[in-house]
VOPAGU-2260 file (C-alpha; in pm, 1 decimal, decimal comma):
REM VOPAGU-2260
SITE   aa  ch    i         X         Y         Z
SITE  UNK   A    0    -921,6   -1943,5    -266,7
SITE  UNK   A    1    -592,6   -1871,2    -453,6
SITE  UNK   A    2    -625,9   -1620,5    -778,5
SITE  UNK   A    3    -333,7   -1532,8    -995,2
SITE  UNK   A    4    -308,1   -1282,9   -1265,5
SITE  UNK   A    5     -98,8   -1240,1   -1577,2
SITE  UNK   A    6     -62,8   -1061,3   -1886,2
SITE  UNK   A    7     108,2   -1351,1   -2127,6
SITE  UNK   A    8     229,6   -1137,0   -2404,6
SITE  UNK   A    9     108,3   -1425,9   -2593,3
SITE  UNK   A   10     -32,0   -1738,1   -2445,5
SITE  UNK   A   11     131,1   -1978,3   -2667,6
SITE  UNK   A   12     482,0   -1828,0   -2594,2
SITE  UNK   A   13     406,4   -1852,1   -2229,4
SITE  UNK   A   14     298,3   -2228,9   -2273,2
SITE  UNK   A   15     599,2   -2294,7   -2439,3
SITE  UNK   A   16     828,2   -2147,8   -2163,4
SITE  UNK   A   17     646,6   -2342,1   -1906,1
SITE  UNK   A   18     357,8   -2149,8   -1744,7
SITE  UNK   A   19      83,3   -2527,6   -1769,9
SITE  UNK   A   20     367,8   -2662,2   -1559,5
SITE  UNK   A   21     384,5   -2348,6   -1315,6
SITE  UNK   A   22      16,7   -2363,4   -1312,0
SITE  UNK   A   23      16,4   -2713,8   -1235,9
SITE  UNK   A   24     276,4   -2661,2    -900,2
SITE  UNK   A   25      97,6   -2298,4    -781,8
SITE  UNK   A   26    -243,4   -2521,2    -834,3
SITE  UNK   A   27    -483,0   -2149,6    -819,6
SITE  UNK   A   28    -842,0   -2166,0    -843,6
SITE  UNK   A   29    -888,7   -1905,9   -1084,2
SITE  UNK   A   30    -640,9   -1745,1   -1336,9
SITE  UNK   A   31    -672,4   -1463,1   -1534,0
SITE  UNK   A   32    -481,1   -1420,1   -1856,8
SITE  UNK   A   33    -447,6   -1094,8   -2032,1
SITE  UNK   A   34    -274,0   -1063,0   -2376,8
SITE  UNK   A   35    -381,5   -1402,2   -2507,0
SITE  UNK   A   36    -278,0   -1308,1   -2864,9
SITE  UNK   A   37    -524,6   -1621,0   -3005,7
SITE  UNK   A   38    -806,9   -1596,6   -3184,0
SITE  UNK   A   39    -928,2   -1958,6   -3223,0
SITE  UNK   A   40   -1137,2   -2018,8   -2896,9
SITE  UNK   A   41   -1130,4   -2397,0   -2957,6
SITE  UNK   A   42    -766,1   -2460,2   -3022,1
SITE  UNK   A   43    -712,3   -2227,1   -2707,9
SITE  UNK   A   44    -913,2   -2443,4   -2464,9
SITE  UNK   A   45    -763,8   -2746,4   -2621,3
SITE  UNK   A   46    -421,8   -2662,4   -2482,5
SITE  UNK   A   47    -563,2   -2587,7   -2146,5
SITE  UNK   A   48    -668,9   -2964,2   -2018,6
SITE  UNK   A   49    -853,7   -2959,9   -1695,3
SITE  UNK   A   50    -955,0   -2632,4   -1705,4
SITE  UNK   A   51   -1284,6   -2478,2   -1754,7
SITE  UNK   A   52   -1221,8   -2155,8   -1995,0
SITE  UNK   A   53   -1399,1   -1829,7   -2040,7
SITE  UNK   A   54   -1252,8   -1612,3   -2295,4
SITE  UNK   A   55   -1312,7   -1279,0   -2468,5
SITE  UNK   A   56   -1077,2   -1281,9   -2782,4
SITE  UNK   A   57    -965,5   -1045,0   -3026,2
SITE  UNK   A   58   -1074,4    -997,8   -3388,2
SITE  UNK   A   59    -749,9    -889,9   -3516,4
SITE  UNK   A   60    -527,1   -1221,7   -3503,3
SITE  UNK   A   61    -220,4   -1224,6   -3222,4
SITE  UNK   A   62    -353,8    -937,0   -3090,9
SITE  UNK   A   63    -505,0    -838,3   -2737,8
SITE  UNK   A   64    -767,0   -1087,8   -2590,1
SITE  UNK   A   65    -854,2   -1236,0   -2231,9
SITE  UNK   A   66    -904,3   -1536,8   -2052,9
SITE  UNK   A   67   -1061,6   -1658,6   -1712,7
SITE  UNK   A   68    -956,8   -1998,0   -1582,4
SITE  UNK   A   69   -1109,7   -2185,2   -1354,6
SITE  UNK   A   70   -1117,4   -2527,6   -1156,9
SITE  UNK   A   71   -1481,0   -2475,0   -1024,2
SITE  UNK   A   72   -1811,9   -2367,4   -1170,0
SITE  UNK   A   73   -1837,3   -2008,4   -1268,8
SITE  UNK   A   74   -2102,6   -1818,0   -1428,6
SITE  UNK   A   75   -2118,7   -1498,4   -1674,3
SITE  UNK   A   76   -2198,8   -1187,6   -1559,2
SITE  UNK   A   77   -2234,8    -865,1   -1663,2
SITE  UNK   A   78   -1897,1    -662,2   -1761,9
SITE  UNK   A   79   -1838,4    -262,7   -1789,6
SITE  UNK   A   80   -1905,8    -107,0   -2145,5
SITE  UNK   A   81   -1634,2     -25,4   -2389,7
SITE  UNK   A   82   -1598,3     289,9   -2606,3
SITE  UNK   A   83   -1701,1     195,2   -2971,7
SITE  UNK   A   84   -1318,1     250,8   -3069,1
SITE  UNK   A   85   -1188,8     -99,2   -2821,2
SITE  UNK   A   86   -1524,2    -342,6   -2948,5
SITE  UNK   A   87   -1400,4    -666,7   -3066,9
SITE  UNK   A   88   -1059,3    -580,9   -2891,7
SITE  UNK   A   89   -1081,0    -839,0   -2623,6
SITE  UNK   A   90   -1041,5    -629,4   -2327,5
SITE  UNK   A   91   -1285,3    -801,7   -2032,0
SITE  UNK   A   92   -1452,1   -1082,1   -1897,4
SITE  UNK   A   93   -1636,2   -1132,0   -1615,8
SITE  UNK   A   94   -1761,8   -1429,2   -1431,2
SITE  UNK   A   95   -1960,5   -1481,2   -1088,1
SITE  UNK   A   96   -1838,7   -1742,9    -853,7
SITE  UNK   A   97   -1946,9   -1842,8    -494,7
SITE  UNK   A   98   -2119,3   -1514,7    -493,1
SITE  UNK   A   99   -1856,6   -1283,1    -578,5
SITE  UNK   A  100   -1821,4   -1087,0    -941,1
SITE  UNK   A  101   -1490,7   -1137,3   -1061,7
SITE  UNK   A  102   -1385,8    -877,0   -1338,3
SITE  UNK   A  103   -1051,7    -987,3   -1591,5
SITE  UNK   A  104    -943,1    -681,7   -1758,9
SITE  UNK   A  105    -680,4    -604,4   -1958,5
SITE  UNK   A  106    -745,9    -185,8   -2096,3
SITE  UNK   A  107    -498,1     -40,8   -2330,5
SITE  UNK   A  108    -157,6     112,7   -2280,4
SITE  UNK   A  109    -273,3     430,3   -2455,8
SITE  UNK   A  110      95,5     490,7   -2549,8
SITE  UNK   A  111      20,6     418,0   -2966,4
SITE  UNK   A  112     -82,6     782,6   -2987,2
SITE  UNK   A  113    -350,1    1071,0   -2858,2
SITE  UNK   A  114    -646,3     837,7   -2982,7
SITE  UNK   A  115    -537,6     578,2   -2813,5
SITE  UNK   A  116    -472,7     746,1   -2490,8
SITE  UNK   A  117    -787,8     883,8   -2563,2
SITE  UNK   A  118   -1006,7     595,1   -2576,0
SITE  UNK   A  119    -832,8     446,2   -2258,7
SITE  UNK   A  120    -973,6     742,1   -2102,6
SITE  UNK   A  121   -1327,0     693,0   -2189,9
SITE  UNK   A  122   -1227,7     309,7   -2109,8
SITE  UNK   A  123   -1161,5     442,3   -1736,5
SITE  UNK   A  124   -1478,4     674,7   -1761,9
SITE  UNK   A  125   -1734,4     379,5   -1800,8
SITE  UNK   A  126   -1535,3      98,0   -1587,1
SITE  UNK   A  127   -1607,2     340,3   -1341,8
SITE  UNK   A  128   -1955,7     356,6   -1407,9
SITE  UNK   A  129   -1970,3     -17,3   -1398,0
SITE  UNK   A  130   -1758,2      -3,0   -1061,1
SITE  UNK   A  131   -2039,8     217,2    -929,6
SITE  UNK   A  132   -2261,9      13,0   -1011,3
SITE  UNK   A  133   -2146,2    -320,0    -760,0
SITE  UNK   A  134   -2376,5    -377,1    -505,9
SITE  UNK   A  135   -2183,3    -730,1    -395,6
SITE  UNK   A  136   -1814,3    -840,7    -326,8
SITE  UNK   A  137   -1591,8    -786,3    -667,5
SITE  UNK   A  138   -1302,9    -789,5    -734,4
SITE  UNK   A  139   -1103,5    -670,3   -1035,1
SITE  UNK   A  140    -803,1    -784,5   -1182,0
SITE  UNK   A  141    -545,1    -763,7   -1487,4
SITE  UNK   A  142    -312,5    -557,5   -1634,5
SITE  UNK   A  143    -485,6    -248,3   -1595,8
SITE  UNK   A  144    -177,4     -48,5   -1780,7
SITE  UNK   A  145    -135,6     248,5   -1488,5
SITE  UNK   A  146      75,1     306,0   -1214,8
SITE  UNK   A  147    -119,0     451,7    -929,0
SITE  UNK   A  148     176,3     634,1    -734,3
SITE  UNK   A  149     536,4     748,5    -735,8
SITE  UNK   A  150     661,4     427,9    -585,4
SITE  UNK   A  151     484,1     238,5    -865,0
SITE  UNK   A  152     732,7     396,5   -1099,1
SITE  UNK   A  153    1129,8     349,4   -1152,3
SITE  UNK   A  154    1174,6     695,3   -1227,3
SITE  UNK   A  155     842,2     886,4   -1162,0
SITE  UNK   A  156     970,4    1235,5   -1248,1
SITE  UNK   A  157    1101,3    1141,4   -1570,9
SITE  UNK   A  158     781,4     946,0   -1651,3
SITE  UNK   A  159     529,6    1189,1   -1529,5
SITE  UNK   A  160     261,6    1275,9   -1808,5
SITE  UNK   A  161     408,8     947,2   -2003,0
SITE  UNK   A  162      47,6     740,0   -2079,2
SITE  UNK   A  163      25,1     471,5   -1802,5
SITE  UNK   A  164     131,4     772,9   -1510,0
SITE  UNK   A  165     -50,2    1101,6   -1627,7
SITE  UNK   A  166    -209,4    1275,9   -1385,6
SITE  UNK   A  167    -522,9    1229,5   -1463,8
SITE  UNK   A  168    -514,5     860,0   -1486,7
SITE  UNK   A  169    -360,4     886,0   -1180,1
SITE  UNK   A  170    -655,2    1044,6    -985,5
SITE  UNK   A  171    -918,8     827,1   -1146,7
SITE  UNK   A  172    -750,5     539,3    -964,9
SITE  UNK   A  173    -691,7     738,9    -636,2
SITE  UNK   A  174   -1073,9     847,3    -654,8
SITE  UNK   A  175   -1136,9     483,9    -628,2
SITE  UNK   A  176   -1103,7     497,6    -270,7
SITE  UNK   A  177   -1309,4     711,3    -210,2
SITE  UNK   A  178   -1589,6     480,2    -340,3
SITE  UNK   A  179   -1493,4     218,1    -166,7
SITE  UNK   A  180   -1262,6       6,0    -361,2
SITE  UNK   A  181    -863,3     -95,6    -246,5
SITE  UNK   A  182    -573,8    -134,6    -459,3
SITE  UNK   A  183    -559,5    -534,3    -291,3
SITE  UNK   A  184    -125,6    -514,7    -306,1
SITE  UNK   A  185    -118,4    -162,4    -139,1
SITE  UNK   A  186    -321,7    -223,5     145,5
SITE  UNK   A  187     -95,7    -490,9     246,2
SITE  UNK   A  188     194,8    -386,3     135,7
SITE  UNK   A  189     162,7      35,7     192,9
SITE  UNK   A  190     554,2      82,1     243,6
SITE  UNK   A  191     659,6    -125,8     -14,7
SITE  UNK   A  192     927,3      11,2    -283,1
SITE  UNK   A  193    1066,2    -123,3    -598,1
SITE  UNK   A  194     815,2    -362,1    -640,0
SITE  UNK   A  195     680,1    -368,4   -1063,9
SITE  UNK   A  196     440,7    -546,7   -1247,4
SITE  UNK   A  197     587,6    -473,4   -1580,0
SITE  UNK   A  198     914,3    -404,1   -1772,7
SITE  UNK   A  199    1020,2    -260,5   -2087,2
SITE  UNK   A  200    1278,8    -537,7   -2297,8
SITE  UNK   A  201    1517,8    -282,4   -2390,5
SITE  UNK   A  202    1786,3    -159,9   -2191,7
SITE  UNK   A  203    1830,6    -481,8   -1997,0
SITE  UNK   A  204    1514,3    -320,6   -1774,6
SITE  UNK   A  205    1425,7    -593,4   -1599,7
SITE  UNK   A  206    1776,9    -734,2   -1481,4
SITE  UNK   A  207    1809,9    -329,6   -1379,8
SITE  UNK   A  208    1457,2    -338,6   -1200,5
SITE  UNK   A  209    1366,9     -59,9   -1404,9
SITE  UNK   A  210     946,6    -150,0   -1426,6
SITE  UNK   A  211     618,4     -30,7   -1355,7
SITE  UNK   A  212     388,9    -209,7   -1102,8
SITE  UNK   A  213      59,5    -156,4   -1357,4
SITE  UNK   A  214     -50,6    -519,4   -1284,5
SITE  UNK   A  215    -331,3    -468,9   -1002,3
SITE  UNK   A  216    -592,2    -658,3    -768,6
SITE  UNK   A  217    -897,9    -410,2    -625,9
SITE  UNK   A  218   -1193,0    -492,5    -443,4
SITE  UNK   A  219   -1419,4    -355,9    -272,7
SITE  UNK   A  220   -1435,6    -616,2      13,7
SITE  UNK   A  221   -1064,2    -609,3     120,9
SITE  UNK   A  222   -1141,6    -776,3     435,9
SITE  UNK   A  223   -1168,0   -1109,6     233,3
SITE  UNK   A  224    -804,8   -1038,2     112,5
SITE  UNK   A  225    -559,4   -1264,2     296,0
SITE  UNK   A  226    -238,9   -1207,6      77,6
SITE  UNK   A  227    -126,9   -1051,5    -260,1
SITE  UNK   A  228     234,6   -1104,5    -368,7
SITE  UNK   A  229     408,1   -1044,6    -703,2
SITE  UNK   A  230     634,6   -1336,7    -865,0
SITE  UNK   A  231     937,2   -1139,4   -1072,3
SITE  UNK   A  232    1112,0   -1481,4   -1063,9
SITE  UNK   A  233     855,1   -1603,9   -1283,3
SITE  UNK   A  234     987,0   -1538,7   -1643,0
SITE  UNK   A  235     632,7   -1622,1   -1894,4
SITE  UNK   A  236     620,7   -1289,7   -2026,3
SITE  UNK   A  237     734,7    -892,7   -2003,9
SITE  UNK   A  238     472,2    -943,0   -1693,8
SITE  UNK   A  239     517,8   -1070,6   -1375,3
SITE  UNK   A  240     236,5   -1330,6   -1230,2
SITE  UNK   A  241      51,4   -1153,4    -923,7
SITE  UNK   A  242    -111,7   -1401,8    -631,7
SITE  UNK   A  243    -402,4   -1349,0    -450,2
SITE  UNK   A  244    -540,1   -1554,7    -144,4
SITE  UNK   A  245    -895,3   -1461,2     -83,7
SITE  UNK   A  246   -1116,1   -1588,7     194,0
């Protein structure tokens, strides 16, 4: 089974530079879409042909929202709670295929202010709870808007404390081994350097490799992970597409 994950910055944007044709030639089972930025569930399925779509939009118009994709039959299932502050923001769907809970997340950047970084904190608090809670195969995906580690960082000194790399965002996703679940792209990549998710458009960032690798797969049955791999060639979005092949 071939996953791949992206955060859009706008769905219609990516359309429009080509990501139904990329689809098309990658041929995944499943896709998750983060960052949707369209409210009208109808008009967004319409420009998806052949796909069967499971969504979780924003309110607000052009803002947030996400999207599963998928060739096969899926079913709902249950996804984590949400602080009363992110309701109606679009942040997670999750569907159950072939057995396995499959989570699309997209939580916030935290980096509009101390609220905001705030709520993303109580965000992490109860997707924990929820993580806790998995008694089968899962496995989590989406722009989860944290860097893990030093090497997930261009400049991890100078970003230390900055939302996305605090400390204490960055132990809640280290404890997460310790119950069991694998950052998918670590595991089998562990030496891996310079490798991002995610770059800033100013300052030429991305031509510079100046990112953030924020953009994860985890699971808590990593011996059904056969490959993960990052595509920076593929230009949709601020966001680079990430693969998965799971058995």
């Amino acid at each position: 089974m071939e996953a791949i994950s992206l955060n859009a910055n706008g769905l219609r944007a990516a359309l429009r530079r080509g990501l139904d044709a990329w689809l098309e030639a990658e041929n995944p089972d499943l896709v998750f879409i983060q960052e949707v930025k369209w409210n009208d569930e109808a008009a967004l399925r319409a420009a998806l042909p052949g796909w069967t779509v499971a969504a979780s939009l924003a309110q607000k118009p052009g803002y947030s929202g996400v999207a599963v994709l998928s060739r096969g039959p899926s079913e709902p299932d249950e996804a984590p709670l949400l602080p009363p502050g992110l309701k109606g923001e679009g942040r997670y769907v999750a569907r159950r295929i072939a057995g396995v809970t499959w989570l699309n997340l997209y939580l916030p950047s935290g980096s509009q202010g101390a609220g905001r970084q705030a709520l993303k904190i109580e965000a992490l608090a109860l997707l924990g709870q929820w993580l806790d809670g998995q008694s089968g195969p899962t496995v989590v995906g989406g722009d989860w808007n944290l860097a893990p580690a030093p090497a997930d960082v261009h400049d991890p000194r100078r970003l230390d404390g900055q939302p996305g790399y605090t400390p204490e965002e960055r132990a809640w996703f280290a404890a997460l081994a310790e119950r069991g679940w694998v950052d998918a792209y670590r595991a089998k990549h562990p030496q891996s350097t310079d490798v991002y998710s995610w770059w800033s458009m100013r300052s030429d960032a991305r031509a510079r490799n100046k990112g953030w690798r924020i953009d994860h797969w985890v699971t808590n049955a990593p011996e059904r992970v056969k490959a993960v791999s990052y595509d920076a060639l593929a230009r949709f979005s601020d966001h680079a597409p990430l693969r998965l092949r799971w058995s």
